[in-house]
C-alpha positions in Angstrom: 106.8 85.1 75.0 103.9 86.5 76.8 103.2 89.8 76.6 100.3 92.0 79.0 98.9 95.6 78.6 100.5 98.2 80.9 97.7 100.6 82.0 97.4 103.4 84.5 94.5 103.9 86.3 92.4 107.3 86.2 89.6 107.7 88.6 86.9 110.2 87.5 84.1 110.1 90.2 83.0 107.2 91.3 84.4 105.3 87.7 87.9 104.0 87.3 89.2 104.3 83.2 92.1 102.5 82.3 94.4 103.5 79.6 97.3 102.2 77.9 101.0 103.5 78.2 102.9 100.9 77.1 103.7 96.5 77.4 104.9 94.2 79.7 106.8 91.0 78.0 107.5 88.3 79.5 111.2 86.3 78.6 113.1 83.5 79.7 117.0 83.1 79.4 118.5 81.1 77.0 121.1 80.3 79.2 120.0 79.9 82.7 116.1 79.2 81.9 115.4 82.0 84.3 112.2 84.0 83.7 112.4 88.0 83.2 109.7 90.7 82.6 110.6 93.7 80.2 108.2 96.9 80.4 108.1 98.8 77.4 106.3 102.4 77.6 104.6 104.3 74.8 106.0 107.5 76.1 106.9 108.9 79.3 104.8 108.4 82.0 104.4 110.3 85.1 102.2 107.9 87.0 103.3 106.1 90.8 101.2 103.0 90.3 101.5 100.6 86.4 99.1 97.7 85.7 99.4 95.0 83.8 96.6 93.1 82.3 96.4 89.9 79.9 95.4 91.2 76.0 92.0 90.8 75.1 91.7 87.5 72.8 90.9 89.9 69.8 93.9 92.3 70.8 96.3 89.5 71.0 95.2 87.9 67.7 95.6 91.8 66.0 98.5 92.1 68.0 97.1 95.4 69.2 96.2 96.8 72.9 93.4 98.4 73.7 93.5 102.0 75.3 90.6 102.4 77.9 88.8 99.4 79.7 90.5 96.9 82.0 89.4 93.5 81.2 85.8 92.3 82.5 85.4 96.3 83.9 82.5 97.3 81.7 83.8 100.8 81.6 84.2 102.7 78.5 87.2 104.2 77.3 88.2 107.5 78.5 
């Protein structure tokens, strides 16, 4: 079962932070084979637009996400 880090973006000038609100799993049926997503949130979010990145190696080793960069983005948390 896969799982990715759900993120929402916030711009704040001309830098984009990313922070976590929750998981996105990835499942397959038992029955049919068929592939389904899950998204799992943190706590209520009022956002229009969710993104879902891959966990870090060392996040998905700890089995922890990361609040703040998006992978390969080079910006700090917010």
């Amino acid at each position: 079962m896969a799982h990715y880090n759900v993120v929402v973006a916030v711009k704040r000038g001309d830098r984009t932070f990313y922070s976590r609100v929750g998981a996105l799993f990835e499942n397959h049926s038992n029955d049919t084979g068929e592939r389904y997503y899950k998204v799992v949130l943190d706590y209520p979010v009022g956002a229009t637009e969710l993104l879902a990145f891959a966990p870090r190696p060392d996040e998905a080793a700890s089995g922890e996400g990361a609040v703040g960069q998006a992978p390969g983005s080079g910006q700090q948390p917010a």
